[in-house]
N, C-alpha and C positions, 0 to 999 in steps of 0.2 A: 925449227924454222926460224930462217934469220929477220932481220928486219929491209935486206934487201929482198928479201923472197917478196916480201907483203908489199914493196916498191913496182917490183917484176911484176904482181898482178894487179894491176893499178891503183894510182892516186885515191882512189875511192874508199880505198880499204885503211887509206889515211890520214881521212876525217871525219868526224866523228860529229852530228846534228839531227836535231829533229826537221823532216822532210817539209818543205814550204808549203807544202797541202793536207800536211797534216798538224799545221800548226792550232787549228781548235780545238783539238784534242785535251782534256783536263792534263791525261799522264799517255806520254808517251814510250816504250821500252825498244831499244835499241835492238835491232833483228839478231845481232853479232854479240855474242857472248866472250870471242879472244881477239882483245885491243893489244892492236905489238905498241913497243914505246915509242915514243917521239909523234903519237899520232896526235894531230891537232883536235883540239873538240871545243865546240862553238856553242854555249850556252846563251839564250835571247833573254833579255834585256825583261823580260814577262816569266823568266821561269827559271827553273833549279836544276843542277844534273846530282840525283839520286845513286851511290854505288854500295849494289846490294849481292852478297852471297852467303850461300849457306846460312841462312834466316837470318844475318845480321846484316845492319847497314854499317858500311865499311868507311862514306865519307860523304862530304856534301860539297860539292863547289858551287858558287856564286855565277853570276851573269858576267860574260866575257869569254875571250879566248885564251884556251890551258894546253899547255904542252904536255901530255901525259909523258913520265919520268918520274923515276923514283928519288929522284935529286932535288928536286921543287914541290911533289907532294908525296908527302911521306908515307899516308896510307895506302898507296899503291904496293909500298913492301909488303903488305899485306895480302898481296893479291898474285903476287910474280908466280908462276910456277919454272920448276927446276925442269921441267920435262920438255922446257918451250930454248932452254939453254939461257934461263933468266930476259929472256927480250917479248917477250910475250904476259900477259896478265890476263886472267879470268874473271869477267865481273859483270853483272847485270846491268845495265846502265838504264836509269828513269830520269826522261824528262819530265818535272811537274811544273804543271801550269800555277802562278802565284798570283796573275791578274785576276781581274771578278772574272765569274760566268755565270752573265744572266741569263735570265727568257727560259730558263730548264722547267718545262713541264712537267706536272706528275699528279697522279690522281687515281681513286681505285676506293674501294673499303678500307678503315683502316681497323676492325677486328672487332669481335664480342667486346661490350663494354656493357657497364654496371650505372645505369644512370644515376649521378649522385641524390637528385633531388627525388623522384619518382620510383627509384630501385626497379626501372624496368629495366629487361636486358636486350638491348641494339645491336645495331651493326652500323655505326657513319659512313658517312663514305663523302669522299673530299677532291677534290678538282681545284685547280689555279697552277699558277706559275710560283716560280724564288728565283731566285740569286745567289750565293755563293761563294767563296773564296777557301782556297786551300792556306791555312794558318802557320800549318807545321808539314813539310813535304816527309818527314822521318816518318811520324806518324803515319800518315798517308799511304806513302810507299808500305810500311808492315802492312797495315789493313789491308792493300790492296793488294802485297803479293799475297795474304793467305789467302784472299777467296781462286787465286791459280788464275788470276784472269791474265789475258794473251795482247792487252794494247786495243781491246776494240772498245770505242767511244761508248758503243749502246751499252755494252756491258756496262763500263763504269758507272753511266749516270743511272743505270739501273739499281747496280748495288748503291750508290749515294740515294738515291727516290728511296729502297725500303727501309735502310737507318733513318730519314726524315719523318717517312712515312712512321714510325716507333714511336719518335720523341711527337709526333702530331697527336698520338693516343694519350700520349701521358700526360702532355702540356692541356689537351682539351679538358680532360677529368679532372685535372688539380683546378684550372681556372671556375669549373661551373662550380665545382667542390666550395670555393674562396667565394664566389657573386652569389651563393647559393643559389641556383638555376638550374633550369634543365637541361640537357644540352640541347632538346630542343628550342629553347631563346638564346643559345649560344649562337643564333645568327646576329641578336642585337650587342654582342661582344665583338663583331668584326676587329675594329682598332684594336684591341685589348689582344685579343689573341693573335692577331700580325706579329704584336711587341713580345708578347712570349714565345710564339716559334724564334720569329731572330732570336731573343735574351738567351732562350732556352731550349738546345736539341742536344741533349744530354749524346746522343747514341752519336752522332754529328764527332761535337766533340771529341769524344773518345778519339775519331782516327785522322783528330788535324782538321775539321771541317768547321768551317762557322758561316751561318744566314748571313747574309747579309741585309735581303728585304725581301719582302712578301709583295707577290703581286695581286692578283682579283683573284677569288679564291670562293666556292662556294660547298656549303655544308647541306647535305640532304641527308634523306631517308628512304627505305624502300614505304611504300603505301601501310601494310601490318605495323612495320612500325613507327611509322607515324601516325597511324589512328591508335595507336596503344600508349603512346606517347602524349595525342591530344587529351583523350581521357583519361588518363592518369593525373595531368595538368587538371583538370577543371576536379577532379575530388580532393587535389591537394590545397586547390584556390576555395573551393566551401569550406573545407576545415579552416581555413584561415581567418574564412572571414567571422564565422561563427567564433573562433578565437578572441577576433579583435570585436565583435559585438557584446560579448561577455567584459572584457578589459573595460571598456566603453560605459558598461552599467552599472561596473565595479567602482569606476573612477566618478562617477557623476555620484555614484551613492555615498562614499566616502568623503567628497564635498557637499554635501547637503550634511551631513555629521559634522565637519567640520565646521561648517556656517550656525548650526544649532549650537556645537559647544563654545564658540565665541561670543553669540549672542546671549546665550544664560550665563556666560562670565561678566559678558559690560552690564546686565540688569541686576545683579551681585553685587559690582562693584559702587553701582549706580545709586541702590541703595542703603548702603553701607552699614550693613550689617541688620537691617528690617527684614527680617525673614516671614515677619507675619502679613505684611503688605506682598513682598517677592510668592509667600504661598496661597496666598489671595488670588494674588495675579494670573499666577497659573489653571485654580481652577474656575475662572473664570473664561479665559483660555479653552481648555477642556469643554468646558458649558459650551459654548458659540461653536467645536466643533461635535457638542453633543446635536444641538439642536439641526444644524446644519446636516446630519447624518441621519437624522430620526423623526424628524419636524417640528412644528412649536411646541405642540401638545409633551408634548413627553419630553421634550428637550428643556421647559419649562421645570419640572420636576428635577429634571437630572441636573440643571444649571444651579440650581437651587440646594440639592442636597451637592455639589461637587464643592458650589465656596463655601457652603458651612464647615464642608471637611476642611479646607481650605484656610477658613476662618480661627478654626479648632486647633488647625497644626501652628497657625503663626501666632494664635494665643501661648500656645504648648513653648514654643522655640523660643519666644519674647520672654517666657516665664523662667527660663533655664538659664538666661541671660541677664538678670536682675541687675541695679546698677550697676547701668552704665555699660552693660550687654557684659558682661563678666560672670561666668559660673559661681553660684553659691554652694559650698563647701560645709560639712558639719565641721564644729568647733571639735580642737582638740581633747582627745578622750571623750567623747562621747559614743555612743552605743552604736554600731551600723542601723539598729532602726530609730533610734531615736532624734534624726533630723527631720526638721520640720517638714511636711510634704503641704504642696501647693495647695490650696484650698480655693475649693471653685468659687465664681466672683458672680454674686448674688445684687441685686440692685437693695435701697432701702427697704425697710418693710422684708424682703423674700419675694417680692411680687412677682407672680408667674401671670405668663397670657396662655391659654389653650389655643393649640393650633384648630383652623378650622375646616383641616382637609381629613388628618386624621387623631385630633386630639389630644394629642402630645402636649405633655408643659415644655413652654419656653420660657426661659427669662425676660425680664422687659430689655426692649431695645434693640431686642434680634430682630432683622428683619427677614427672615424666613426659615421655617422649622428646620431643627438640626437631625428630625427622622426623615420626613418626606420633601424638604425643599419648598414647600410650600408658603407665600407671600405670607407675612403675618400682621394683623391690625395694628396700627399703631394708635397709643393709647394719645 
């Protein structure tokens, strides 16, 4: 067949465009699979002509008007067949759309999912609109001739709706996964998850496709599981809190130690090296929260033998510290027992007072027995 035959049956057959009413179309594919040469083809100004056989894409032309010939675009050689007497070429031809397409609805469940925070098992289900743009028409075109589709719109945005629909599953899980959430509060992530569909449709991608923008878009649940979803939430919220009520008790108690070991550091420092006064103080201390726990009667008693101990130990400590608060040492070579050991401090005379609660010798001066606490007369 010559190229005047393809003349003889009209001009029609030698031009080559997507139809003016089918121009909304994302990807349009051309009815006529054998373009004779010198046929005009008229690419708009919004979109690509795609030349596709035998599973590879063979070229891409630009927006504008192209003389098909093998003399001005060379992958047409590619294409001639010998059986046509070379005036003839076989080739699929795809319009793709490159301007946006907004306003595409879509919406359905989008599949068993693993709740991140709650570990229930759901089913979303999601409703709104997007927008759109075809990135790469190569890509495009492979994806779209494998699913065999024949040029009809529904189809396409079909197949585009369940690739988004993918990347919506996966983008939902990573994001609660990251805000630690449910996807149940994945309604109060609105903004956030607009920005990940557009950033992020992994399956999109893959065949030339990129969001452009998210329109109003709502996330539900069937009834089951959102009442499995609610309670789950409220046992995950008392663990919490009981968490942070423990942290809470942990932390107030660790500062009250901390406030303790500061203050018997400045009353150390304060008295500088008095430990007989500093152990005084304490059981005095002790005494006031004897009596305060127990009453006067016996608190009396208890305050009483706590500063003798008290008295005892800062004797003891003051004794170990001899001039000038410095440890005494036996002299060299001398015998491990043979240093002098502290000898208790007796007033003139020996003089003892008998306690008159239960009898006990004190020394003069004491004022209250070193067995039972008890006041002692002063002489």
């Amino acid at each position: 067949m010559g190229v005047l035959d393809f003349v003889k049956s009209g001009v029609g057959e030698m031009m080559v465009a997507r139809p003016d009413q089918l121009k909304h179309l994302i990807v349009y594919k051309h009815p006529n699979q054998n373009v004779p040469m010198y046929t005009q083809l008229t690419v708009d100004s919004d979109e690509v002509a795609v030349f596709f056989k035998d599973g590879r894409v063979m070229g891409v032309l630009p927006p504008g008007r192209h003389t098909l010939h093998t003399q001005n675009i060379l992958f047409l050689n590619g294409l001639v067949t010998s059986f046509t007497g070379g005036n003839v070429f076989i080739s699929e031809i795809f319009f793709v759309k490159t301007a946006p397409v907004r306003s595409i609805p879509f919406g359905g469940p989008i599949g068993d999912m693993i709740d991140p925070l709650t570990h229930e098992q759901v089913m979303p289900r999601i409703f709104g609109e997007f927008s759109l743009v075809v990135t790469d028409p190569v890509r495009f075109v492979i994806g779209y001739a494998g699913q065999h589709a024949q040029g009809d719109n529904d189809a396409v945005l079909d197949w585009v709706k369940g690739l988004f629909m993918n990347g919506v599953k996966t983008t939902l899980g990573e994001l609660c996964e990251i805000e630690n959430k449910s996807v149940l509060q994945a309604v109060s992530l609105t903004q956030k998850l607009a920005q990940a569909f557009v950033a992020r449709a992994p399956d999109l991608n893959d065949v030339g496709v990129r969001i452009l923008q998210m329109g109003r878009f709502d996330l539900n649940f069937s009834e089951d599981d959102r009442a499995r979803l609610v309670a789950a939430n409220a046992e995950v919220a008392k663990a919490n809190r009981g968490v942070k009520v423990a942290q809470a008790a942990a932390a107030a108690r660790q500062f009250e130690l901390d406030q303790k070991f500061q203050q018997d550091s400045r009353y150390v420092k304060d008295l500088a090296g008095n430990y007989q006064n500093y152990a005084a103080g304490q059981a005095m201390i002790g005494a006031g929260q004897g009596m305060a726990a127990h009453g006067m009667g016996d608190g009396l008693a208890g305050a009483g033998a706590q500063m003798a101990v008290g008295m005892g130990m800062g004797h003891q400590m003051a004794g170990s510290f001899g001039g000038g608060g410095q440890p005494q040492f036996a002299p060299p070579g001398a015998q491990p027992h043979s240093a002098q050991q502290p000898q208790p401090s007796f007033s003139a005379g020996g003089a003892m007072v008998h306690c008159g609660g239960c009898g006990a010798k004190n020394t003069v001066g004491g004022k209250f027995c070193a067995e039972c606490g008890t006041a002692l007369a002063q002489a």
